[in-house]
SEZAKE-122491 format. One record per residue: y, z, x of N, C-alpha, C, O in turn; residue in three letters. Coordinates in steps of 0.1 Angstrom, whole numbers, plus 5000, padded with zeros to 4 digits. Each point is the difference from the previous one (the first is absolute). Example, Ala and Ser with C-alpha at 12.3 -4.5 7.8 and 13.67 -1.06 7.14 Angstrom:
% SEZAKE-122491
494350785132501250004991501250005009500050075010ALA501149864986501150005009501150084992501150015005SER
//
This chain:
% SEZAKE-122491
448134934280498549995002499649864997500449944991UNK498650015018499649855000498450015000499450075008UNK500349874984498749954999499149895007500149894994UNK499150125016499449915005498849955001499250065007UNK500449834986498849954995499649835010500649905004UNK498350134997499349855004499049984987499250084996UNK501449775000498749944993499449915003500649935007UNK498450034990498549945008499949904987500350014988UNK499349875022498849904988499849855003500449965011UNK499149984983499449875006501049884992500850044991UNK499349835012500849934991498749855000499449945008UNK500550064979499249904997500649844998501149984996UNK497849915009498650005002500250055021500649955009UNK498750144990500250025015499349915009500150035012UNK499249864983499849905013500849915004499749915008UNK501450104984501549985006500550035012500949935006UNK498550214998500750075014501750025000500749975010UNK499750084977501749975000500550145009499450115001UNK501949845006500350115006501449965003500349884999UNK500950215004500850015006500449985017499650105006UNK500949854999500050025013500750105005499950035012UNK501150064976500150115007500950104984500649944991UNK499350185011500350104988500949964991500849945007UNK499650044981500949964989500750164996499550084992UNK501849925017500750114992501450004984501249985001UNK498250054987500549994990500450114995499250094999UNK502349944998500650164999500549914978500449894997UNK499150244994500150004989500550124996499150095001UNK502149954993500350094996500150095011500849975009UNK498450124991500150105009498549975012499950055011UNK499349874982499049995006500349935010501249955000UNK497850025013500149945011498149984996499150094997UNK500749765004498749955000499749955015501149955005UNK497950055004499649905014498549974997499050075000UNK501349824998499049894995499549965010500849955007UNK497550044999499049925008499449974992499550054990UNK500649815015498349924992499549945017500649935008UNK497950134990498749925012498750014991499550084992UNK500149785016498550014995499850024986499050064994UNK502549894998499650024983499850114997499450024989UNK501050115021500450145000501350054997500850005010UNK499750034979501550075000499850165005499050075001UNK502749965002500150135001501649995000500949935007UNK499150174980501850064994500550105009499650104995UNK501049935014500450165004501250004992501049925000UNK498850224990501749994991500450115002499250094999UNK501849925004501350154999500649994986500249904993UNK499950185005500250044988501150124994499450054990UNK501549985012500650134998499850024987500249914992UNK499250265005499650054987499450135001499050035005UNK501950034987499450134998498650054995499450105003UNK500549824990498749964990498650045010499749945010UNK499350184983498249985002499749895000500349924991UNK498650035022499549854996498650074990499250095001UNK500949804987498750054989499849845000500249915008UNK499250074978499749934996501249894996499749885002UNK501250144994501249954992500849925012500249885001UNK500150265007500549945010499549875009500749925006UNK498350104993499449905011500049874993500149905007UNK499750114980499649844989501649935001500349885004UNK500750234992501249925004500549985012500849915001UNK498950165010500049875017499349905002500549895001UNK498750144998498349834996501249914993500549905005UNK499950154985500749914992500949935008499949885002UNK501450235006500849965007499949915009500749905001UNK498150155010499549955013499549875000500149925009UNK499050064975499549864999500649884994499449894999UNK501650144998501149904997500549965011500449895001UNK499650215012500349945008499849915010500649935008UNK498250104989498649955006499749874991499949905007UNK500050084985499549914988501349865010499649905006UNK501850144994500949925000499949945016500349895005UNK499350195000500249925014498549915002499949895006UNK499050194986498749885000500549874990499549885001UNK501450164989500149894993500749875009500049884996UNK500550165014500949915007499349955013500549925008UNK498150144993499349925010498949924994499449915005UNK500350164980499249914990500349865000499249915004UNK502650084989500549884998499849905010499749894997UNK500550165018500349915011498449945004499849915009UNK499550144986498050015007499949954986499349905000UNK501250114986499349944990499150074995499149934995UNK500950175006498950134994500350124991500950085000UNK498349914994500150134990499550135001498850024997UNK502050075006499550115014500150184989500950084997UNK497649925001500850144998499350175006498950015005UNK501950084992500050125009498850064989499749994988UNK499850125026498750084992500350165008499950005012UNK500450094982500550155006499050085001499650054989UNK499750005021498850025007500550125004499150084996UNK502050015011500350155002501250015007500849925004UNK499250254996501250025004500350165007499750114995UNK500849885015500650115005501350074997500949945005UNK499450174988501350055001500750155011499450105002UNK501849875002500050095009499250055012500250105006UNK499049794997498950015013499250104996499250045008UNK500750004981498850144996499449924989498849965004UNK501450004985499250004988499549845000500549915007UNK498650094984499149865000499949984985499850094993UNK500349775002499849994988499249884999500149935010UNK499150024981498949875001499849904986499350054990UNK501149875009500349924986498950054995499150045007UNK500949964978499150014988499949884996501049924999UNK497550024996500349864994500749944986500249884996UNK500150274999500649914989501150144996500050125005UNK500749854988501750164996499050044986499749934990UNK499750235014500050024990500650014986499550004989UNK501350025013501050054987500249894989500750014990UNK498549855016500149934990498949934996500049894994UNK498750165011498649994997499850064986500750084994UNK498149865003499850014986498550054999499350014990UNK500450055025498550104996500349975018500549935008UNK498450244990500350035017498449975008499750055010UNK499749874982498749975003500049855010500349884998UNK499350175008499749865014499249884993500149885004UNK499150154987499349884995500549984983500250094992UNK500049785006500449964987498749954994499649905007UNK499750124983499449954993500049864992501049974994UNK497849955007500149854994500549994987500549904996UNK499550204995500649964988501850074995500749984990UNK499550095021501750055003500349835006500849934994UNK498650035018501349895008499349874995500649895003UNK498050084989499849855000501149964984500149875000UNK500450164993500949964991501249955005500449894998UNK500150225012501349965007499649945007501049945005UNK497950025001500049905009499649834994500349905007UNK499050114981499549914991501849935000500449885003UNK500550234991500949934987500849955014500349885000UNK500250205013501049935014499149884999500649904997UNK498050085007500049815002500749974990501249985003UNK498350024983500149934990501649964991500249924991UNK500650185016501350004999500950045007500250105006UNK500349794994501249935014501250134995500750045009UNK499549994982501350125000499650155000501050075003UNK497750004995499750075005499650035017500250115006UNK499249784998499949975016501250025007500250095009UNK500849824985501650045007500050094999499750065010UNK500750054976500150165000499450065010500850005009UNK498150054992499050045010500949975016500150095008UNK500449774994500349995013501450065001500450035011UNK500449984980501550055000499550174999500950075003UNK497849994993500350135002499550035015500450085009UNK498949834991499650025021501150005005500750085006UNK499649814992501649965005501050155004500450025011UNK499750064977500850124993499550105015500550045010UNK498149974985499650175010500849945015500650105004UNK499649835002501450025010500850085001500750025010UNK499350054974501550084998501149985011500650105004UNK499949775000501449995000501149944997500150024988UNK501049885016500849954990500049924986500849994992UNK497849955010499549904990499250084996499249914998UNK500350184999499150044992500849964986499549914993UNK501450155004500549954986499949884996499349974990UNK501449915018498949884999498949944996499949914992UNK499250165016498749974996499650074983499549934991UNK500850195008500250094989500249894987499149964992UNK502050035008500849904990499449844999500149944989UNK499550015022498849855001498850064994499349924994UNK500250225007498649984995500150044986499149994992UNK502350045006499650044979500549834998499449934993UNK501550035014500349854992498349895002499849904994UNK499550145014498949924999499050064987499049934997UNK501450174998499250064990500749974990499350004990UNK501649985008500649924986499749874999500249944990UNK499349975020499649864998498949974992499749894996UNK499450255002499150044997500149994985499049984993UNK501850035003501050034989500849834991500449974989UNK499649975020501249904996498849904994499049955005UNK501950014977499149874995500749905002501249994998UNK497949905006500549875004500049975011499350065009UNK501749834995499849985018501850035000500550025012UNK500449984978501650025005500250185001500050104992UNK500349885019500550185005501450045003500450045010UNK500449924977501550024999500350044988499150004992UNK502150045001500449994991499350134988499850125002UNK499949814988499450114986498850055008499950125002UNK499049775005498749995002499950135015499050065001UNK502149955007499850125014500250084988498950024995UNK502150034999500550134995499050024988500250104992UNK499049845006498950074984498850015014499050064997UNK501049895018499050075008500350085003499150094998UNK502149965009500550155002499750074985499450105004UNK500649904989500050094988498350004997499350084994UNK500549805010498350104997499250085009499350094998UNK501249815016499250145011501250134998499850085009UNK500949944986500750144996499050064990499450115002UNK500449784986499350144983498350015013499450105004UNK500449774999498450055006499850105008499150084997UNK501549945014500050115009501050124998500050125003UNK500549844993500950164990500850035012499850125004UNK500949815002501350015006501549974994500149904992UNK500850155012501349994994500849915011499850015012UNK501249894980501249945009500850095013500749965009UNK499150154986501250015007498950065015500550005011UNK498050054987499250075010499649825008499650005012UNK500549914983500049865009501149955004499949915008UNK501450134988501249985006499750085013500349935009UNK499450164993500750085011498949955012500150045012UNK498849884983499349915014500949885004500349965011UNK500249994973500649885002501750035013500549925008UNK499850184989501450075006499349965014500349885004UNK498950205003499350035008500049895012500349985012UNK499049944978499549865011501449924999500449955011UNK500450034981501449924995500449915011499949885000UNK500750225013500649965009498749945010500249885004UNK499050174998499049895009498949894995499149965006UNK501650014978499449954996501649885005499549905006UNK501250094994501349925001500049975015500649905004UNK498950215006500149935014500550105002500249985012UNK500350184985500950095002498850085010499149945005UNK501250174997499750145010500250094995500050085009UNK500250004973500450125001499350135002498849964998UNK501150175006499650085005499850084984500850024992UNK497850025008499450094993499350085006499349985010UNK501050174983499750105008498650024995499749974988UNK499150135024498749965000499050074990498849974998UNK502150134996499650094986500049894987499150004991UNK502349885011499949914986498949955010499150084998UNK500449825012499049905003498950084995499549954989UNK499750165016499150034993499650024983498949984995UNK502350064998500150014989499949864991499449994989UNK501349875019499749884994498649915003499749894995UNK499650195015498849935003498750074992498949954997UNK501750235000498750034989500049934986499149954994UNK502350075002500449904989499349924994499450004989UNK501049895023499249855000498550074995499550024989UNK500049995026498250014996499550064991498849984997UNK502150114998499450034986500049954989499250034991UNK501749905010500349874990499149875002499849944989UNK499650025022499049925004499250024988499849964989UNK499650185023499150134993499349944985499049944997UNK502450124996499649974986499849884993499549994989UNK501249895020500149874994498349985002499349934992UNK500150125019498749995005499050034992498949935000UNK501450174993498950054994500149994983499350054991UNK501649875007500349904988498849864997499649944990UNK500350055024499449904999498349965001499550085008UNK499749854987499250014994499250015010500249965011UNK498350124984498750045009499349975003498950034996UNK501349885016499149955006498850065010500450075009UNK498649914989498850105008499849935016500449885002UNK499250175006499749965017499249815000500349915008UNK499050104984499349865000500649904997499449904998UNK502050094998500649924996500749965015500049885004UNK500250164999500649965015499149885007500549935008UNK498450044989498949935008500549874991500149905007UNK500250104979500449894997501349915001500249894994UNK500750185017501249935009499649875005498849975000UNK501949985003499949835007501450025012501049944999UNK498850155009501350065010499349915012500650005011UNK
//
């Protein structure tokens, strides 16, 4: 049994007009991807052999599959145009019957299911990202993360090491002075060595230039991880009210 899906979406900045002059066919594993790009319009048609209900699960890890593949052939018309090009997943057909339509954000790793955030929940975090260059990075390595694919661990493992900078006295980050920072963002946020080894495991090889394959049950599991760990480094930190924001110099 094969699974047949079209996915839809735009590739930004689309007044680019990037396009293919003609289908990109990429066979992975068992998949078979055919890649168009027009008018800064993609479209995936993927075969798929699998027994598998299309649900939810299923579908986040094809996205996954399909947009790596996708990610890699725009990266290679990026380089040659000098652009930094990226994909936006707008919908999808499976089996010529069913329709599915992006959500704007994965629930399952939202932190209130309310459409509107209130000024004194996001102006702190938003106060302390200007005002601190290693929480800012955090923040951008967990965007980075919801990709959920090979680098999520990556990003995972970059955004707790930007939260221990947070941590480090002095200006030397080697020696006694890293390891008494590791050891305090440990007693502060009440995590254990060995629950930050297994991000550090994670990212290891693509942190060296490597490729290794993590399966999509650990990627989700190291991207709640992380943000929860943001999370709490977040709310460690001191209380800032909405009007303080106006006093930026950005």
């Amino acid at each position: 049994m094969a699974h047949v899906a079209v996915l839809m979406g735009k590739v930004h900045p689309e007044a680019g007009d990037w396009y293919f002059d003609e289908p990109l066919v990429v066979k992975s594993g068992d998949d078979e991807f055919q890649i168009a790009v027009v008018h800064s319009k993609f479209s995936i048609r993927v075969t798929s052999p699998s027994d598998e209900d299309v649900d939810g699960d299923w579908f986040r890890q094809l996205w996954s599959r399909a947009s790596a593949a996708l990610r890699g052939a725009l990266d290679g018309l990026g380089f040659y145009r000098g652009a930094r090009l990226e994909v936006e997943f707008v919908g999808a057909t499976f089996d010529n019957n069913g329709v599915l339509f992006e959500q704007p954000n994965h629930l399952d790793f939202a932190y209130t299911q309310d459409s509107r955030i209130e000024g004194e929940q996001l102006a702190p975090l938003t106060w302390h990202a200007f005002d601190n260059a290693h929480i800012r990075h955090a923040l951008a390595d967990v965007r980075q993360a919801l990709t959920l694919d090979g680098d999520a661990g990556f990003h995972c493992y970059r955004a707790i090491e930007s939260l221990r900078q947070h941590y480090l006295l002095g200006d030397e980050d080697d020696g006694s002075a890293r390891k008494l920072s590791w050891e305090s963002l440990r007693d502060d946020l009440g995590v254990s060595r060995a629950e930050i080894d297994v991000i550090r495991e994670a990212a290891k090889s693509r942190r060296h230039g490597g490729a290794q394959s993590v399966a999509y049950a650990d990627i989700l599991a190291h991207v709640k991880w992380t943000r929860d760990i943001v999370m709490r480094f977040i709310e460690r930190l001191p209380t800032v009210g909405p009007g303080r924001l106006a006093e930026l110099d950005v």
